[in-house]
MIDODO-535419 format. One record per residue (C-alpha): residue number from 0; y, x, z. Coordinates in Angstrom, 2 decimals. Last residue first. Layout:
# residues N
   n      c2      c1      c3
 NUM       Y       X       Z
...
END
This chain:
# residues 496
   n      c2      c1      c3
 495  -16.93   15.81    9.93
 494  -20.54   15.37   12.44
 493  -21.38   19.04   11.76
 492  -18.48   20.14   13.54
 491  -18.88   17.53   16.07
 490  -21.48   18.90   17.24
 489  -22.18   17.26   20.95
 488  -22.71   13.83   19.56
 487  -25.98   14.47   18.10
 486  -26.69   14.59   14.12
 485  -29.08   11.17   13.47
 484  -25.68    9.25   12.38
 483  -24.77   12.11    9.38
 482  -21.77    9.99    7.50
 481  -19.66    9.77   10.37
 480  -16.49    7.44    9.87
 479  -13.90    8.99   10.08
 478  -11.14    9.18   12.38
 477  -12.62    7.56   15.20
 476  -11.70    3.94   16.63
 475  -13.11    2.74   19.80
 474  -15.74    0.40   19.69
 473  -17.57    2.04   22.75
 472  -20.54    3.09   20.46
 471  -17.66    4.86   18.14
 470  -15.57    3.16   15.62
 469  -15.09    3.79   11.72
 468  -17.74    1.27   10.09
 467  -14.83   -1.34    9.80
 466  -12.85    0.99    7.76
 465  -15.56    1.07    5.51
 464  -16.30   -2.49    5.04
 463  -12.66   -2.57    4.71
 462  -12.49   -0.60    2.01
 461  -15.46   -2.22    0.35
 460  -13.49   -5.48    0.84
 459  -10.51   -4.01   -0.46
 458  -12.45   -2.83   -4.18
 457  -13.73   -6.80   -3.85
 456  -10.94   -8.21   -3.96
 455   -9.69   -5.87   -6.66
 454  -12.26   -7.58   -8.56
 453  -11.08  -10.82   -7.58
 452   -7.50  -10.26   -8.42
 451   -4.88  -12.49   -7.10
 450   -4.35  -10.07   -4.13
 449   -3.63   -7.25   -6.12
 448   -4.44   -3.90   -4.71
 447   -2.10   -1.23   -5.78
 446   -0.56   -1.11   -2.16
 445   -4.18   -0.86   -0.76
 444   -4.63    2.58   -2.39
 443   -4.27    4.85    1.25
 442   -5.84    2.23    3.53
 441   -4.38   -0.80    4.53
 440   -5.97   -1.06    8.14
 439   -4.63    2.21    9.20
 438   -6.17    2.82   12.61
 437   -4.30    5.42   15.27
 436   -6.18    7.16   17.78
 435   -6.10    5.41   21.15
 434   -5.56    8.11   23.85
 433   -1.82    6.80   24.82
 432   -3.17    3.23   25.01
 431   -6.47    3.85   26.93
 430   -4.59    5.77   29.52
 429   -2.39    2.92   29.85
 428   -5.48    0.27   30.12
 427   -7.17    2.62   32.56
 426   -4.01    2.80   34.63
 425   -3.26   -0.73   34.84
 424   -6.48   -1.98   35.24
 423   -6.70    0.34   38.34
 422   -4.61   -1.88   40.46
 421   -1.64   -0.18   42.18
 420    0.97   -1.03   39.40
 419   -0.53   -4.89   39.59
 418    1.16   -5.35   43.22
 417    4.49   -4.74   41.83
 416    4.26   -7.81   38.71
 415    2.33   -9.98   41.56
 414    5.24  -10.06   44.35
 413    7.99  -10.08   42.08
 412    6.54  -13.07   40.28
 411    6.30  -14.94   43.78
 410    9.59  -14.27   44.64
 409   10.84  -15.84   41.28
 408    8.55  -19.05   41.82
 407   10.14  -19.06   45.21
 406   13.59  -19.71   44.14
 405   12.58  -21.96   41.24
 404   11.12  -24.51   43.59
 403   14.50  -24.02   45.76
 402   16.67  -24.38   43.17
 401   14.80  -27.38   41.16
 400   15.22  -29.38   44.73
 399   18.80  -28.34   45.08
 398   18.98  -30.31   42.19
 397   22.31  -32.86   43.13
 396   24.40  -30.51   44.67
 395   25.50  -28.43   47.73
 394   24.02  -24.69   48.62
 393   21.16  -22.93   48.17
 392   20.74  -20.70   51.31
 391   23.02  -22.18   54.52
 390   21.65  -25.86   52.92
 389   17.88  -24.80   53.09
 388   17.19  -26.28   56.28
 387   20.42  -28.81   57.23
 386   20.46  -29.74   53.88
 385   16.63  -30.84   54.05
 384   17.05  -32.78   56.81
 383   20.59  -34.83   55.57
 382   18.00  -35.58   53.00
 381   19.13  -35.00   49.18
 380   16.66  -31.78   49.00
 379   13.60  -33.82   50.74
 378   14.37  -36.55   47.43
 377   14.05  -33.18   45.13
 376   10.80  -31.85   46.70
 375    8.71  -35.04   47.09
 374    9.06  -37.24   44.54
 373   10.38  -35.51   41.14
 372    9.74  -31.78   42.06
 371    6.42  -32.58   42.89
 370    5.59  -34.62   39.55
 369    7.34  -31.74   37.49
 368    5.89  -29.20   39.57
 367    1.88  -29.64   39.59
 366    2.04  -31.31   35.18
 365    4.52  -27.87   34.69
 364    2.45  -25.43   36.75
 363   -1.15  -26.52   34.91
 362    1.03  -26.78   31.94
 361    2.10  -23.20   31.97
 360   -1.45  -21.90   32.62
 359   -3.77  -23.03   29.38
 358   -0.66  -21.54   26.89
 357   -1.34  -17.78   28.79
 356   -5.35  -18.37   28.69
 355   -4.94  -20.01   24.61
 354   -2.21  -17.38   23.45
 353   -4.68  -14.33   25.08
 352   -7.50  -15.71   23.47
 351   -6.08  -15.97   19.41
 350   -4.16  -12.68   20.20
 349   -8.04  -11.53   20.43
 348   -9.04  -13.60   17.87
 347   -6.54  -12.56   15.49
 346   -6.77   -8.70   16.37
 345  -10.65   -8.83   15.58
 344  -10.28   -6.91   11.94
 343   -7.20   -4.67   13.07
 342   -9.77   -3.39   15.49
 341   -7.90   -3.55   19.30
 340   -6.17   -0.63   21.27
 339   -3.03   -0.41   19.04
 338   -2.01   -3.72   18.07
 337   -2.88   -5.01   21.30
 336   -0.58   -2.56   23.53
 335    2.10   -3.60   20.79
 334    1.86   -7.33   21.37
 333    1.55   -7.12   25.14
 332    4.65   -4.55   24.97
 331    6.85   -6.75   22.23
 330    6.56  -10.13   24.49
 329    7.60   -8.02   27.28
 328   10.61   -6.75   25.64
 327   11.49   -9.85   23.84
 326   11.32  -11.83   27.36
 325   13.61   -9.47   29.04
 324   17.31  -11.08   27.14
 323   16.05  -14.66   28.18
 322   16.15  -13.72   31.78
 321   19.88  -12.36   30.64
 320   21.41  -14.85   29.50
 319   19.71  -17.49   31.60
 318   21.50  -15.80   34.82
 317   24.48  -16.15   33.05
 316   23.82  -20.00   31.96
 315   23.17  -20.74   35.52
 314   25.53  -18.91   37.59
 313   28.41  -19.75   35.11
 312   27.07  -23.68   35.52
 311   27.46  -23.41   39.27
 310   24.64  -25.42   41.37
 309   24.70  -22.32   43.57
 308   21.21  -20.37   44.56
 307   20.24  -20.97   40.53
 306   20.36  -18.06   39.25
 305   18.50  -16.44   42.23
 304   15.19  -16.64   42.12
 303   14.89  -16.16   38.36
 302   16.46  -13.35   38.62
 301   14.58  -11.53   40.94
 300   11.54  -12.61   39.15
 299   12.67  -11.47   35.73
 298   13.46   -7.98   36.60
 297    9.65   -7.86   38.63
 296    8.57   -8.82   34.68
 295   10.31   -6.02   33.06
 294    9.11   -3.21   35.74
 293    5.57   -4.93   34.85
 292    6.17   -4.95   30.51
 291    8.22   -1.31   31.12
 290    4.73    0.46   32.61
 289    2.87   -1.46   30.24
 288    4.68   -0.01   26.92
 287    3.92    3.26   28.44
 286    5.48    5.67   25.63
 285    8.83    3.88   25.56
 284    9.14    0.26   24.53
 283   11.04    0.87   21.41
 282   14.44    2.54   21.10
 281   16.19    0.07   18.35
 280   13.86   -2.96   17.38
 279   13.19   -3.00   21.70
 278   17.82   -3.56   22.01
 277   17.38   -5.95   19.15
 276   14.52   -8.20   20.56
 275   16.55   -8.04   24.16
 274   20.00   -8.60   22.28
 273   18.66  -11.32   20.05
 272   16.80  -12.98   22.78
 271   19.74  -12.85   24.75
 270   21.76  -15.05   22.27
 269   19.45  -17.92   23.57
 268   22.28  -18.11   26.63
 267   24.65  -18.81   24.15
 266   22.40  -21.59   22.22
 265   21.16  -22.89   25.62
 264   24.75  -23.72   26.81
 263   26.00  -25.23   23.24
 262   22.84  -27.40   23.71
 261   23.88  -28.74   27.10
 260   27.34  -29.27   25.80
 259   25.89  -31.62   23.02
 258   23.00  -32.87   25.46
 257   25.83  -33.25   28.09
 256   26.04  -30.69   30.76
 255   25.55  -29.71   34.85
 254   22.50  -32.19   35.17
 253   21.09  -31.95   31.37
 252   20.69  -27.99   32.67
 251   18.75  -28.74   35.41
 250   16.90  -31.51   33.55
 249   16.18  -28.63   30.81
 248   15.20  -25.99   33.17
 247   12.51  -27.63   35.11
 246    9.23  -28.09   33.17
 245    9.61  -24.57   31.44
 244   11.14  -23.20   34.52
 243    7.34  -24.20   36.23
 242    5.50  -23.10   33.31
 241    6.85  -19.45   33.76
 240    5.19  -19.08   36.92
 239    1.83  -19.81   35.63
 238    3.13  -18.32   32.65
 237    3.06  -14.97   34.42
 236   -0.66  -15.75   35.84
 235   -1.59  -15.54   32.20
 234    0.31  -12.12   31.19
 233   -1.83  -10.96   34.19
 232   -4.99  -12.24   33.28
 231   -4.18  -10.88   29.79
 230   -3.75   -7.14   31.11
 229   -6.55   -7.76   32.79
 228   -8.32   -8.72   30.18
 227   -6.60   -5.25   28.53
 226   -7.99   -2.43   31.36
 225  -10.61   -1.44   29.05
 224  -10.64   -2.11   25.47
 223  -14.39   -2.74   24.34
 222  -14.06   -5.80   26.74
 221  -11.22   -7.82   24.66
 220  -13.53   -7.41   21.46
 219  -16.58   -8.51   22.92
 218  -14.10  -11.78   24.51
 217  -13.18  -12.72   21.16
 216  -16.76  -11.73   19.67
 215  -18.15  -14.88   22.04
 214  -15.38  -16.84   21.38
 213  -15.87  -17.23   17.70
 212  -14.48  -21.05   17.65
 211  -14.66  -21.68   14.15
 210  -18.16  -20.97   14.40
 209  -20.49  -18.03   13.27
 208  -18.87  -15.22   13.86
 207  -21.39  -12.47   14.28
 206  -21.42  -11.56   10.20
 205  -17.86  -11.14   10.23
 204  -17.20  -11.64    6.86
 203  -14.27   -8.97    5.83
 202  -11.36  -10.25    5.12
 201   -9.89  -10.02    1.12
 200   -7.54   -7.26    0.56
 199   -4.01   -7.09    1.40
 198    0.27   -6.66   -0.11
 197    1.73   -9.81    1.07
 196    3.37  -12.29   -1.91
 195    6.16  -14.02   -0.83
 194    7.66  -16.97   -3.37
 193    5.08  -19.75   -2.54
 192    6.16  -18.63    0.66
 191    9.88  -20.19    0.24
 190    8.15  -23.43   -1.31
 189    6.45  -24.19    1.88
 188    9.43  -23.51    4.20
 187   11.77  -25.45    2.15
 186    9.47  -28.25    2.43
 185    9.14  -27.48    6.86
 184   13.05  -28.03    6.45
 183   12.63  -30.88    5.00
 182   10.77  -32.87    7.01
 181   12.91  -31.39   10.45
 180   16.29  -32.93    9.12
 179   14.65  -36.05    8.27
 178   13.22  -36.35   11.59
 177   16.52  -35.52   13.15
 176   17.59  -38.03   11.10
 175   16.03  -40.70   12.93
 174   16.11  -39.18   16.38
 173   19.83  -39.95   16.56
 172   22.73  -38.49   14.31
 171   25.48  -37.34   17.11
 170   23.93  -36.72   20.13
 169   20.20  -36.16   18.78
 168   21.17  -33.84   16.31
 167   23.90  -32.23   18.14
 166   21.34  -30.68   21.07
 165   18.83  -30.36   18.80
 164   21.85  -28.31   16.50
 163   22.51  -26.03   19.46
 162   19.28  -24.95   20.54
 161   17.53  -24.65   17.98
 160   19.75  -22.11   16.04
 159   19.98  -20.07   19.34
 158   16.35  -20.54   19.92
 157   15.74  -19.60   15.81
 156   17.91  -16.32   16.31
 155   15.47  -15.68   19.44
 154   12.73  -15.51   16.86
 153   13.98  -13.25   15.25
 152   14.98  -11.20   17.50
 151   11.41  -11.26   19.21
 150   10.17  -10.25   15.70
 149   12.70   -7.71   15.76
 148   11.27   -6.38   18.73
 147    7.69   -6.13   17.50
 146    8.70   -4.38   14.63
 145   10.13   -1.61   16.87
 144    6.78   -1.75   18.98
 143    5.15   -1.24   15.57
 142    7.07    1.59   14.12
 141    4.54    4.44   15.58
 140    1.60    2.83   14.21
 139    3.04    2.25   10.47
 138    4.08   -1.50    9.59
 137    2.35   -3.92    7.41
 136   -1.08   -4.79    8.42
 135   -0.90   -4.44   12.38
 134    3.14   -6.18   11.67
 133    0.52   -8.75    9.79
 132   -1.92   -9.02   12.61
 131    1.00  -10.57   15.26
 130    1.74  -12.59   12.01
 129   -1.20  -14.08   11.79
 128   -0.82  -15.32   15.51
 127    2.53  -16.47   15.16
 126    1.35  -18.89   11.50
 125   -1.21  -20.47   13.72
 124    1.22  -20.94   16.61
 123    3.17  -22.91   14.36
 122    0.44  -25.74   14.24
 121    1.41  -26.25   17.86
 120    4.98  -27.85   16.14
 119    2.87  -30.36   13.79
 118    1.03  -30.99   17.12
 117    3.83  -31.85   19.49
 116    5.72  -33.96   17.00
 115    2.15  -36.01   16.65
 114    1.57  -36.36   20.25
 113    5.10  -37.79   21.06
 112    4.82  -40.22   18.53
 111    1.38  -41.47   19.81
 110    2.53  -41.23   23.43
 109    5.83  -42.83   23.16
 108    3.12  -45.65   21.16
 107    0.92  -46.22   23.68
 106    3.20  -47.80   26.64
 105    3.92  -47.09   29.62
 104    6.36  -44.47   28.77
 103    8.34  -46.97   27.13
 102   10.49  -44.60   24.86
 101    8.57  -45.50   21.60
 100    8.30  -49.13   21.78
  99   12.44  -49.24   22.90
  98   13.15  -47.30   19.65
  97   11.62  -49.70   17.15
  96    7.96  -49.16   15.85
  95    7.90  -48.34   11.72
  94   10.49  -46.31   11.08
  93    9.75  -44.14   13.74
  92    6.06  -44.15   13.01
  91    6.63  -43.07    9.67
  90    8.76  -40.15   10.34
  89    6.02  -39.18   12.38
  88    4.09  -38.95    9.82
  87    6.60  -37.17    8.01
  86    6.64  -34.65   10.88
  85    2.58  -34.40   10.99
  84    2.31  -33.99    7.20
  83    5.28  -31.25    7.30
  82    3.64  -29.08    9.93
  81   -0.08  -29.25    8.13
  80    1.59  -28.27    5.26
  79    3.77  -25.33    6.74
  78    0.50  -24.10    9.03
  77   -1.59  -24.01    5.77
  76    0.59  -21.57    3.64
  75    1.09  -19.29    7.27
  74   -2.81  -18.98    6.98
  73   -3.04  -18.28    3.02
  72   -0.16  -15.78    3.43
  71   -2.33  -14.27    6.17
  70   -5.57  -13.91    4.30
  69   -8.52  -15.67    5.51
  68  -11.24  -15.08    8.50
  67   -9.13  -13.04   10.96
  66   -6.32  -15.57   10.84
  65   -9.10  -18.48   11.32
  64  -10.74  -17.07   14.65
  63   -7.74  -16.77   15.82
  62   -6.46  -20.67   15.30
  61   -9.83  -21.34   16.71
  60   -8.77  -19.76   19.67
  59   -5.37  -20.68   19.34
  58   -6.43  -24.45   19.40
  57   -6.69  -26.20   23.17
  56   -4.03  -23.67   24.47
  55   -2.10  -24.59   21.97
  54   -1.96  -28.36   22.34
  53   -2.14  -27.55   26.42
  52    1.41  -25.89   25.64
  51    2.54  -29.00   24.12
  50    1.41  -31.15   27.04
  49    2.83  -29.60   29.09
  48    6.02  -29.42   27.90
  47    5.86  -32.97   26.98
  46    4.48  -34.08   30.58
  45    7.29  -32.17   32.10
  44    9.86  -34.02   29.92
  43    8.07  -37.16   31.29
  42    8.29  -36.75   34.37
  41   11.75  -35.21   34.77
  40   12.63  -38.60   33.51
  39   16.02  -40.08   32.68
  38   14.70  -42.43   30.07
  37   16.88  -42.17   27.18
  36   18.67  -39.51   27.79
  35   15.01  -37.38   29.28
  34   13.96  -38.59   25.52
  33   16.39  -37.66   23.59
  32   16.47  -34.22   24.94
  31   12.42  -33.53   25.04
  30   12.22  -35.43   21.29
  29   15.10  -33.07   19.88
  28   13.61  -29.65   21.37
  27   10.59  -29.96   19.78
  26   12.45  -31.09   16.70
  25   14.59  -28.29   16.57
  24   11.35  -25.84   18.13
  23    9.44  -26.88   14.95
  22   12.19  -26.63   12.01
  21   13.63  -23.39   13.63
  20   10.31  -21.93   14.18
  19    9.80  -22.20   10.06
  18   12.96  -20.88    9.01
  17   12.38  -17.92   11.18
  16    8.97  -17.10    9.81
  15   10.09  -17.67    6.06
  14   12.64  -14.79    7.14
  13    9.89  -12.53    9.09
  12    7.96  -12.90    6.51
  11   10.28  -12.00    3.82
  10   11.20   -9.26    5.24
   9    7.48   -7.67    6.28
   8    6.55   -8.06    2.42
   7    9.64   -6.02    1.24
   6    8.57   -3.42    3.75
   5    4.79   -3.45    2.79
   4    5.88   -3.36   -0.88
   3    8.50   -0.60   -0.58
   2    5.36    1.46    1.49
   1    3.19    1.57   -1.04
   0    0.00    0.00    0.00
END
């Protein structure tokens, strides 16, 4: 692959990328807004969080299992289609039901509609997961935590874009249009990859997959890499905590703001992601990407546990500013640590496992908090008894409730990102990482390989039949693969 054609390829991906979480987190973003107007609910907003999260933690394995099995520009093809059909469909059902069907949360049809936003917008994860492999595919080892952040830029550019036209779209044009908005876009996304063409081979069968749900080589290829399910245990227990600012953030913010003010807040305090991403496109993650993921994550807890200590809206959108600025740089760090320690050929599932265990834990938090926070912890905040206890710490103001949950979510993360420096995960998988030697999964022709050719096909297949050869007993990449198998280990002269 020449490498014009890898970098031209990487562009337009990440471009047809960003147009494509736009469209999903705008309308995402639309139904939780409109609906928490409409109905005033913390309930139900946490129930639509969850929910979506449980969407992808219900389907990234299989979602894996897929990106490994087909080429990525096929995959992110499939993810815009299935996207549009479940907006228009939606579309459909709003034009069908009135308004007042659709917000009754006891009834089926808020459920319906909110189910098939949800899952046109899960279908995105699909096109995140092959492109986790295609920065593997596209960009050189030692670039790849640089790639990494401008992914994370990029995709903070679509929060920022998200979060201030949801937050107009539903104030000023209603759900309707909103829909309209969100059909088209995922149409312009469609026809904008019809125009990218990514420089690979044809997959390699994998022989031991034999469903679409290949969990058992998922979890094979997560234990030839010591030190990384922990690493995904961790990143797991981290949404735990995350899922509860996930349920509770957006009736915080609704509290201080309007949905159009509210919007303008999120979009500024989105412009972190661009700063974090761009800050990890620039130097990198250093040469312990886990060491700055855990001193990254203890940053995040302090924060979080006090930017909301004063119902002030400078506090708040501030202290959003810059929690939003570290998630690029521990996004990037799991991402890169992957990259490098795991065959390019298994990458999807393994991404694939890690989305599903880190999805699986934000809505356990979010379906636990949002019904605490709602009846027990918010009413105790408005008590003359609960003012009197936590009143010296967290001040006056309607959510004192969300403060105090949030407070001790944030000690909690503290707690768990220093602890994990001591365990020995943590220095097996960062030994692991600077020992890894690096795997090329293009190979040195693959730029004059043309993807519409079947015989060509077949030229990358043997390649990667090759490449795939390449590891040791442990699974661990070599540098060659060794021709002479019945020579013993301990001549390694003999074995090049």
């Amino acid at each position: 692959m020449e490498r014009t054609a890898a970098k031209t390829a990487f562009a337009n991906v990440l471009v047809n990328t960003l147009i494509a979480n736009v469209t999903t987190s705008f309308l995402w973003f639309a139904l939780t807004f409109w609906v928490y107007i409409e109905t005033q609910s913390v309930l139900a907003t946490g129930v639509i969080g969850g929910a979506y999260m449980l969407f992808i933690a219900f389907f990234a394995m299989i979602f894996g299992t897929i990106v490994d099995r087909n080429r990525k520009h096929t995959v992110m093809l499939l993810s815009s289609v299935i996207s549009a059909v479940a907006f228009l469909v939606a579309g459909v059902l709003y034009v069908w039901q009135p308004e007042a069907a659709l917000l009754d949360l006891g009834g089926p049809w808020f459920w319906v509609f909110s189910a098939v936003i949800l899952f046109g917008g899960v279908i995105e994860q699909l096109r995140n997961i092959a492109l986790s492999t295609t920065v593997t595919l596209l960009v050189p080892e030692d670039r790849r935590a640089n790639a990494n952040g401008l992914v994370g830029t990029v995709q903070g550019l679509a929060f920022l874009v998200t979060s201030v036209f949801s937050g107009l779209s539903i104030g000023f044009l209603g759900m309707g249009w909103t829909l309209a908005i969100a059909i088209g876009a995922m149409v312009l996304t469609f026809v904008h990859l019809l125009f990218i063409r990514i420089p690979e081979g044809a997959p390699k069968p994998d022989p031991d997959a034999t469903s679409a749900l290949d969990f058992r080589g998922s979890v094979k290829a997560i234990r030839l890499a010591p030190g990384l399910f922990a690493l995904i245990i961790f990143s797991t227990f981290n949404n735990l905590i995350g899922g509860v600012y996930m349920a509770l953030m957006d009736p915080y913010g609704l509290t201080l703001f309007d949905a159009q003010m509210w919007g303008f807040a999120l979009a500024f305090a989105s412009t972190g992601f661009l700063i974090g991403g761009g800050l990890v496109a620039k130097f990198g993650l250093g040469a312990k990407p886990m060491r700055t993921l855990l001193l990254v994550v203890i940053a995040m807890g302090l924060l979080g546990s006090v930017f909301m200590l004063r119902e002030w809206w400078p506090l708040y959108v501030i202290g959003m500013w810059i929690y939003m600025a570290l998630v690029p740089p521990v996004e990037a760090a799991e991402q890169t640590i992957i990259q490098k320690v795991v065959r390019y050929d298994r990458q999807g599932r393994v991404f694939g496992v890690a989305a599903a265990m880190e999805a699986a834990a934000a809505p356990i938090t979010a379906f636990l908090v949002a019904p605490i926070a709602e009846f027990l912890i918010i009413p105790y905040m408005r008590t003359d008894a609960g003012q009197r206890q936590w009143g010296w710490l967290l001040g006056e103001g309607e959510a004192r409730g969300i403060a105090l949950i949030c407070l001790f979510a944030g000690i909690i993360m503290v707690i768990a990102g220093t602890l994990a420096f001591f365990t020995k995960s943590y220095r097996k998988l960062t030994q692991l990482y600077a020992n890894a030697p690096e795997q090329d999964p293009n190979g040195e022709d693959a730029g004059e390989t043309d993807p519409t050719d079947p015989d060509e096909d077949a030229e990358a297949s043997a390649d990667s039949d090759s490449d795939a050869d390449a590891h040791d007993d442990d699974g661990r990449l070599v540098e060659s693969p060794p021709p002479l198998r019945g020579l013993p280990p301990e001549i390694p002269e003999a074995r090049r």
